[in-house]
N, C-alpha and C positions, 0 to 999 in steps of 0.2 A: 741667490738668483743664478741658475743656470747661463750658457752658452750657446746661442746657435754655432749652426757649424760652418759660418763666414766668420763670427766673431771669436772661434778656437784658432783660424787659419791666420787672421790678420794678427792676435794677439802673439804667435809668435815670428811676425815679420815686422813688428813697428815697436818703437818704444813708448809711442805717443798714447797718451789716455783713449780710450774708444767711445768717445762722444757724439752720436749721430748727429750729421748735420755739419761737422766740427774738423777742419782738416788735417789729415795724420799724414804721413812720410812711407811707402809701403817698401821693404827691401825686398826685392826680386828675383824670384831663383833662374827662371828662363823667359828666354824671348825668343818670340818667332819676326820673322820680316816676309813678303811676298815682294817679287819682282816689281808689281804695279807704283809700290810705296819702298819698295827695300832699296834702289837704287839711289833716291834723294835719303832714304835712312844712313844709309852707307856714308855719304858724301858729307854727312853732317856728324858720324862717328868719326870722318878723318878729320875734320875743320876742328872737332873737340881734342886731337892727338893722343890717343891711346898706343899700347901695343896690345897685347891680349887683352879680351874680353873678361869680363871681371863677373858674371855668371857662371850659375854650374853649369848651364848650357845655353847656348845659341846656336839655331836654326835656321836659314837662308833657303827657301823654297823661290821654286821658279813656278807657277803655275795659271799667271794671269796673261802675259803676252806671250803666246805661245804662239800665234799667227805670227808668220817671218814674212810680210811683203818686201820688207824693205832690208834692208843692214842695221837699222837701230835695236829693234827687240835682241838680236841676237851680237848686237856689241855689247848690250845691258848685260844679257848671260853672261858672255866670256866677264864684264866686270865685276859682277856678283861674285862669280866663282875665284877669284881673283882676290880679293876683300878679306872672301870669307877664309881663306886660304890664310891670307898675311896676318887675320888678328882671332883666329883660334875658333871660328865660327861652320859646323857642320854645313856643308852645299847641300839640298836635295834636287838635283838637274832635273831636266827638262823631260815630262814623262814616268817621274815616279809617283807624279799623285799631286792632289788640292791640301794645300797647306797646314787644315784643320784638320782634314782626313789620316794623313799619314803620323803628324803631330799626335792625334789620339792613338792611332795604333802603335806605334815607336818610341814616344817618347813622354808623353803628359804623364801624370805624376801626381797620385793622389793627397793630397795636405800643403803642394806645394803652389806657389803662384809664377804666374804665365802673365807676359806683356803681349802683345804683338801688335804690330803695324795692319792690322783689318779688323775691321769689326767685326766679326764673327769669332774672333779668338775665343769667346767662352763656350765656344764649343764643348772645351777639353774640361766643361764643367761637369761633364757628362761621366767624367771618370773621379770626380770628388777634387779638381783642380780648381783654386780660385784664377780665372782666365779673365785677363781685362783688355780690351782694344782699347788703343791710342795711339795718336800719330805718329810718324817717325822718328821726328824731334825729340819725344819722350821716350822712343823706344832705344833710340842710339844712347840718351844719358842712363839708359838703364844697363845696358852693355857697357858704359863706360863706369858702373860701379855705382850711381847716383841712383837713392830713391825715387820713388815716383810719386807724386804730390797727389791725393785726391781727396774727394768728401769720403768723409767715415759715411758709409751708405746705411738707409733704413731699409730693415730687411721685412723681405715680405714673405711669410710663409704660405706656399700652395699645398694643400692636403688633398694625395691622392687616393683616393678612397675602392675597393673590391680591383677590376679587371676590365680591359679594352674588351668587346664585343666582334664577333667575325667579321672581318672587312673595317672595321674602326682603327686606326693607324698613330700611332705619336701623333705624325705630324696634325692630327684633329684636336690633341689634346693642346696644344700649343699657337694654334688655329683660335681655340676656345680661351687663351688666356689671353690672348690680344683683345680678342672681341670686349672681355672683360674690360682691361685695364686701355686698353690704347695704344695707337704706336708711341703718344706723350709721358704716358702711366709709368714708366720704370727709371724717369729719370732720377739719379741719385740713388736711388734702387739695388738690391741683389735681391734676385729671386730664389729661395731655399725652398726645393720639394723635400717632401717626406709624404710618410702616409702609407699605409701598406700594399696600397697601388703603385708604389714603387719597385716590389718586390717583383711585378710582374713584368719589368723593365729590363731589357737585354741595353748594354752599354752604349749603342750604337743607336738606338732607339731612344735614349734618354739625352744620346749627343744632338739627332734632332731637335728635340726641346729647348735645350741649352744656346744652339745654334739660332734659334731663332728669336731667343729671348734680346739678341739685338734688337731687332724692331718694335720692342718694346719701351728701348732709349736707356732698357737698362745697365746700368756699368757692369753685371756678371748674371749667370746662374748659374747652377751647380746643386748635384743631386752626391748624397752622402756616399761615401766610401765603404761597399758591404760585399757580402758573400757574388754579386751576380760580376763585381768590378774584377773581386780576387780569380773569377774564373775567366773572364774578357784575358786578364793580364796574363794567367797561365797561360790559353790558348797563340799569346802574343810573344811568350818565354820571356817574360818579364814577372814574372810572380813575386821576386825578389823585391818590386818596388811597389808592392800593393802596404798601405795602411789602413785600417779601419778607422773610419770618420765618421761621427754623427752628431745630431745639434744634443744638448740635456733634455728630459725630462720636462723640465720646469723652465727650459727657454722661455726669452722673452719678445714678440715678434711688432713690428709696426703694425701690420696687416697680416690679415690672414684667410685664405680661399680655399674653400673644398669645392673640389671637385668628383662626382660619383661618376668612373668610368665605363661604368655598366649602361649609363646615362645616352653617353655619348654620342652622337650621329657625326659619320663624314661628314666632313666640310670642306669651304673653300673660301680663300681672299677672290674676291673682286677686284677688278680694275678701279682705282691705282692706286690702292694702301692698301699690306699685308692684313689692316685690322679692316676691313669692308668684308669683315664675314658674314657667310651665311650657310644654313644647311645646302646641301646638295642635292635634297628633292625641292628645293624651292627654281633649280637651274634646269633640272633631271631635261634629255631633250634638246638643249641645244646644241646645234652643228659648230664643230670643232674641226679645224685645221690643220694644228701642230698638236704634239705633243712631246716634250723633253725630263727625258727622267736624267737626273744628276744634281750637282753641284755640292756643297761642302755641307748642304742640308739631309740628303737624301740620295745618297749614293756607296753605300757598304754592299757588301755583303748580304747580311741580311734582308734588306731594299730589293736585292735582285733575286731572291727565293720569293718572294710573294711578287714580282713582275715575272718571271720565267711560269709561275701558277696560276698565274691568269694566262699570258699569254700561249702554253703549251697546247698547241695541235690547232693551236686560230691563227688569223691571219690580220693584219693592219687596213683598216678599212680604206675602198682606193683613194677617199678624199682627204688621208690625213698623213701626214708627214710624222714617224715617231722617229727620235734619237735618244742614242740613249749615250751617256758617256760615265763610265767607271768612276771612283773615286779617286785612286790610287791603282799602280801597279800590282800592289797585290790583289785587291778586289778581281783586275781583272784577269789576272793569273785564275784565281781560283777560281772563275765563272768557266774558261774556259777547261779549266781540269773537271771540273765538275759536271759539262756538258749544259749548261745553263746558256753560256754565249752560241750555240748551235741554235736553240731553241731560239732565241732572240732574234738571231738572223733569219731562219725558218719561217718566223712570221715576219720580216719584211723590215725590222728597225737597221736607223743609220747607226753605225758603231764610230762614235767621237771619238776624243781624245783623251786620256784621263787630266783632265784640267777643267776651268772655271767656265771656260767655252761660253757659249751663249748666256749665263746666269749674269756677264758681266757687260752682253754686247760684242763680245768675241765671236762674230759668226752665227749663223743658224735663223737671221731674221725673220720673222714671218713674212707672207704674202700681206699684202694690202687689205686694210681692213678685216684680220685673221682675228680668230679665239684660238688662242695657243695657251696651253694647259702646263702648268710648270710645277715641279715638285723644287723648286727653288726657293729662295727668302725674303725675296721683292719681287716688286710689280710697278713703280714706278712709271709715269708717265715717259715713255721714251727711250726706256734701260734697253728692251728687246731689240731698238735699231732700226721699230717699225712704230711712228709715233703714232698710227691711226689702227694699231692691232692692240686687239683688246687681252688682256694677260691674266689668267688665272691662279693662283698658286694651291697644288695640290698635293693631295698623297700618292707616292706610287701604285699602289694602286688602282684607285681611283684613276688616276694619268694610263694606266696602262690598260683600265676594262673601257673608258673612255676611245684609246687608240682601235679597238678593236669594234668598237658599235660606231664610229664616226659620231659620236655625240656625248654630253657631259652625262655619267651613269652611275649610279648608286654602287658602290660594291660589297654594301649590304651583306652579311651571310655568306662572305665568300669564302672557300675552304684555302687556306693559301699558304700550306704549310704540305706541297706536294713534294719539298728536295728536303731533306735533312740537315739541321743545325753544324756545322763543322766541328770534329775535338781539336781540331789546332786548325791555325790560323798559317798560310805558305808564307815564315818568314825567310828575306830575300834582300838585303840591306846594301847590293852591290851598285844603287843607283842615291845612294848617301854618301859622300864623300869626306873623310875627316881631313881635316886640317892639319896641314905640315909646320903652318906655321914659315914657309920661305919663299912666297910669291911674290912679286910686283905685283902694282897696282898696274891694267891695262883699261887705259881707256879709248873709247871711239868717239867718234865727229862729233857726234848727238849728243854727246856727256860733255854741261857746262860746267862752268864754279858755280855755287852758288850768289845768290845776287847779295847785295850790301843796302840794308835797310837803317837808313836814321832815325835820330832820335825823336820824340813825339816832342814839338814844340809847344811854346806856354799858352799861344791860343791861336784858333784856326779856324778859319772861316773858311768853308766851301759847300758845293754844291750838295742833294742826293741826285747820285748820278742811276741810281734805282729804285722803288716801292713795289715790294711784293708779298703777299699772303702767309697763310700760315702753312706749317710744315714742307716749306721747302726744303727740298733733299740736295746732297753734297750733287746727285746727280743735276739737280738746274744748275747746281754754279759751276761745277767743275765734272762734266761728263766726262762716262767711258767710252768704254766702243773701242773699234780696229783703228779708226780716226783720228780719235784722239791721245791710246794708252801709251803710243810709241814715242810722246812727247814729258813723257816723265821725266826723264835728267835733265828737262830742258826748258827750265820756266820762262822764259823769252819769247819761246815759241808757241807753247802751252797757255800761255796768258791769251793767245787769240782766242779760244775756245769759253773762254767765262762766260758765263750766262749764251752762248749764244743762242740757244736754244728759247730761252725768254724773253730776251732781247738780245737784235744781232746787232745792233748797233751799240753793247756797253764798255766795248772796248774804245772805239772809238769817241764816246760822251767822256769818259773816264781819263784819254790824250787830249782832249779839247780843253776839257775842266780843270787839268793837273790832279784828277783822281779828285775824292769827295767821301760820301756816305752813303753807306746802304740804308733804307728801312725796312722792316720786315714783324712777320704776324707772329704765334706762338712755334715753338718746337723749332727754329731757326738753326737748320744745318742737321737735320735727321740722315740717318743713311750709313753711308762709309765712312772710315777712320780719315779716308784721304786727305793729309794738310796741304795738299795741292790747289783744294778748295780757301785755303788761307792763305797760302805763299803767293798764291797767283792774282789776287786780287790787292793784293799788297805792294806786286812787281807794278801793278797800276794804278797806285796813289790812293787806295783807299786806306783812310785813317781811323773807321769806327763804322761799327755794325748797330744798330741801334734796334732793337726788337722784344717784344710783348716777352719772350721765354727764350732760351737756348737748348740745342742738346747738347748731352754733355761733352763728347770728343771734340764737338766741332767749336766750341767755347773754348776748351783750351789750345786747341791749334789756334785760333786767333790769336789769344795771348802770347803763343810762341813767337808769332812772327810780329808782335806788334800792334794789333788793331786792335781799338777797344773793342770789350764784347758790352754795351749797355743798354739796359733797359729799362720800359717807359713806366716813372714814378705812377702816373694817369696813364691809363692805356686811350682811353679818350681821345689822347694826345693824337696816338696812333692816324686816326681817321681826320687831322687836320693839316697833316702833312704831305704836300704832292710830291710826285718826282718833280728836279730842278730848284725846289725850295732851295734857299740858301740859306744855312743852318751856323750862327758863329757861338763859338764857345769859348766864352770871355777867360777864366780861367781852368788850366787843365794841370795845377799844382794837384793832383791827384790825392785825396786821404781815406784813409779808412773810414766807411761806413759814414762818410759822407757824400750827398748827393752834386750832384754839377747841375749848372743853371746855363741853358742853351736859349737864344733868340732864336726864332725863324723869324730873319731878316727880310721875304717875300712876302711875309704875311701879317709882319708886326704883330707876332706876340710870342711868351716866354711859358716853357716849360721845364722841369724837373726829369733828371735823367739816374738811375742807381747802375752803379757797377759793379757794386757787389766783391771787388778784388782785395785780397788779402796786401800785407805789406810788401811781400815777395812779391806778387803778381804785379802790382803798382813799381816796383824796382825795373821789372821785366818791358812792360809799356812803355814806358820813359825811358830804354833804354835802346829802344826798338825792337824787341825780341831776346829771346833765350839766345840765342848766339852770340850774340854781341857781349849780352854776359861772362858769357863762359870764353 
């Protein structure tokens, strides 16, 4: 029996049998970090005491607080740079590009595996990279030389069958895979394309796909290593690191989905799940707002040859606000060599920043009650900064014939291949900085220690200090924004922001009660890698998540810092439990594959709870957390 080509990659990074379902140890060639989540990464790469990094490479991108109101974003910088300096770790400053973006063009690495501290990392799946998001905590123990713990994933084979159609765009093709499977569908999951609709895949184009197969809860995606990867990397002067990668013949797959590209019609997510798709002629017509082409989904090169082809010799309609922000320095180098950023200004768009900017809440809010149209990866209830503006996720083009009619537009049949494919690529590496290896650490005001979390006691009775539904995202519990992202090294302060957005009062229930438990529906913690969403509700006495399903980052960040992640034997259970119940858990001698027996003491009666934790993961809870460990 044959290979896919997740199970060539992991087979030689782990020693452990490849058992789906079954958890293996993955060794790790590279890790990335972002400023948002690399600051508390850092800080918990010092608490573990290394000197060099024990990767063939690490990465430090600055690209999420790139807003400076205050002195904190840019004390973060100077301590990023600073870090990555002392323990052998590349800088990319401030200005060179979104972390994924430059990541694929610079440095990803075909057969090799990639960590990173955001979920989006499997970007770089796009260049035949097995790329996995996870928190900090697991990303710092992966610099510091330690495997990384996960499920052997069930892989799911997508078959892409003939060729995209005029005005049809990746990001329809990946639009189309949600709709399939769910933003729920990919947990434990890798997505493997193949299919000869592959072939008609430029690398950048295949990065969207991969990029957005987050939202699908998946742990990677990643398209094989062929002839269109070998000439991305030439164009890159990287050719040197191309391999050929592909699944057997006679692979063997969990699932499997064709797709006929020829098929295809634009599309678009709806407001406020990436997977609330639907065609584009079902919207065709309605008035539109904003408009934002960028983020770590839709922002190359490439992306900007079919926007400068719609928009050449038009104009942005008066009602609509278009921005456009680059990927990367180099993108925007070469738009403007190429005369592509003239056009762009010509017709009337904002020229951003090359960073994560509004994708993350950084800026660019809409107006009150707006349809703002995003070639972005979310849509989240509240991400945009405008909780009553309605948010669409689109292709650029589509975003960009939109910007130009003032209303959501088919771009159908559009010719959009009016500037030429580039033979190389303007490489320009003077805003990467290598490591000397001789800095001090500098730190500012805003940069605490880490807090000190105890051990999980033998039994515990308290409140739920919340009940909430299904698929809540890292964004209810632990939002971004300008608001809030400049409170990252600073869980103390940061802790006020939890939930407040669903409830403003859980910080306070949470000091009254001496912290408690959450309840919660399916898909519990979807969205971003952020462990911030677990350190911080942690900093506030919560001891256990208890909910119908988890996603998978946000399940093990729990683990890291200590909370159980458990759930309900009967889901039944689920709908007899209010907020305030008082829940005690007579014994929490923790065992393998066995369940725990919890009163609700409000309501006199007993249910069954599973936790599902390995023996390590049970050492970890009891212990309070992976730090304490180590």
């Amino acid at each position: 029996m044959g290979l896919t080509l997740v199970e060539k990659i992991i087979k030689e990074h782990t020693t452990d049998p490849l058992v789906r379902g079954e958890k293996i140890n993955l060794k790790i060639d590279q890790t990335l970090t972002q400023d948002a989540t690399g600051t508390m990464a850092y800080l918990e790469l010092e608490s573990i005491g290394i000197g060099q990094v024990k990767t063939k490479l690490s990465v430090s991108y600055v690209d999420h607080n790139t807003l400076q109101n205050g002195f904190e974003n840019a004390d973060d910088h100077r301590f990023l740079q600073s870090v990555a300096d002392k323990h052998g770790i590349y800088f990319s400053r401030v200005g060179n590009g979104i972390c994924h973006q430059v990541h694929l063009e610079r440095f990803a690495h075909p057969g090799y595996t990639l960590l990173g501290s955001d979920s989006h990392t499997p970007t770089a799946g796009g260049i035949g990279a097995l790329a996995i998001g996870a928190g900090g905590l697991d990303v710092a123990c992966a610099m510091a030389g330690m495997p990384f713990p996960m499920v052997m994933p069930k892989i799911v084979n997508v078959r892409l069958h003939n060729k995209l159609s005029k005005g049809v765009a990746a990001k329809d093709i990946i639009l189309y895979v949600l709709k399939v499977m769910t933003v729920k569908g990919g947990v434990n999951k890798v997505i493997e394309y193949s299919g000869d609709g592959v072939l008609s895949l430029e690398v950048p184009e295949r990065a969207t796909i991969t990029n957005m197969g987050a939202e699908l809860g998946a742990t990677s995606s990643i398209f094989p290593s062929d002839d269109n990867t070998l000439d991305f990397l030439k164009k890159q002067n990287r050719e040197n690191d191309f391999v050929r990668l592909e699944a057997d013949k006679d692979a063997v797959y969990d699932e499997v989905i064709d797709i006929d590209l020829a098929t295809l019609k634009p599309m678009l997510a709806c407001p406020n799940s990436p997977d609330n798709v639907k065609e584009v002629s079902e919207l065709a017509g309605m008035k539109v707002n904003q408009v934002l082409i960028g983020s770590c989904t839709n922002s190359s090169y490439y992306d900007f040859i079919k926007v400068a082809s719609v928009l050449k010799g038009k104009h942005v309609h008066k009602d609509v606000s278009l921005g456009i922000a680059p990927g990367s320095k180099q993108v925007l180098e070469m738009i403007t060599k190429s005369g592509i950023l003239s056009i762009l200004l010509e017709a009337g768009a904002r020229i951003l920043e090359s960073a994560c900017g509004p994708c993350i809440g950084m800026g660019q809010a809409p107006c009150t009650d707006a349809v703002s149209l995003r070639t972005f990866n979310r849509n989240f209830y509240g991400r945009s900064g405008t909780n009553s503006a309605q948010v669409y996720l689109v292709s650029p083009e589509l975003a960009a014939l939109s910007a130009v009619n003032g209303c959501i537009s088919d771009p159908s049949g559009l010719d959009l291949d009016l500037f030429e494919k580039p033979s190389k690529f303007l490489v320009d590496d003077s805003m990467i900085i290598k490591p000397t290896m001789t800095s001090e650490l500098i730190l500012g005001p805003n940069i605490k220690p880490l807090p000190k979390f105890d051990k999980l006691p033998s039994t515990l009775s308290k409140k739920v200090i919340l009940k909430v539904e299904d698929n809540i995202t890292t964004d209810h519990i632990m939002p971004a924004g300008s608001k809030v992202l400049p409170y990252r090294s600073n869980i103390e302060k940061i802790s006020e922001f939890v939930f407040y957005k669903v409830d403003e009062n859980f910080k306070k229930n949470c000091n009254e009660n001496e912290g408690g438990f959450i309840v919660g529906g399916n898909n519990y913690g979807q969205g971003s890698s952020r462990e911030h969403a677990a350190i911080a509700p942690r900093y506030l006495g919560i001891r256990a998540v208890i909910a119908k399903s988890f996603a998978r980052i946000h399940r093990q960040n729990l683990i890291n810092f200590g909370i159980m992640p458990l759930t309900f034997v009967n889901e039944a259970d689920y709908d007899n439990i209010s907020q305030f119940d008082e829940l005690e858990f007579k014994d929490l001698n923790l065992e393998v594959n066995k369940n725990i027996k919890v009163v609700d003491k409000t309501k006199n009666f007993e249910f069954e709870l599973c936790h599902g934790l390995t023996l390590k993961e049970i050492t970890l809870i009891k212990a309070g957390g992976l730090l304490n460990t180590l």
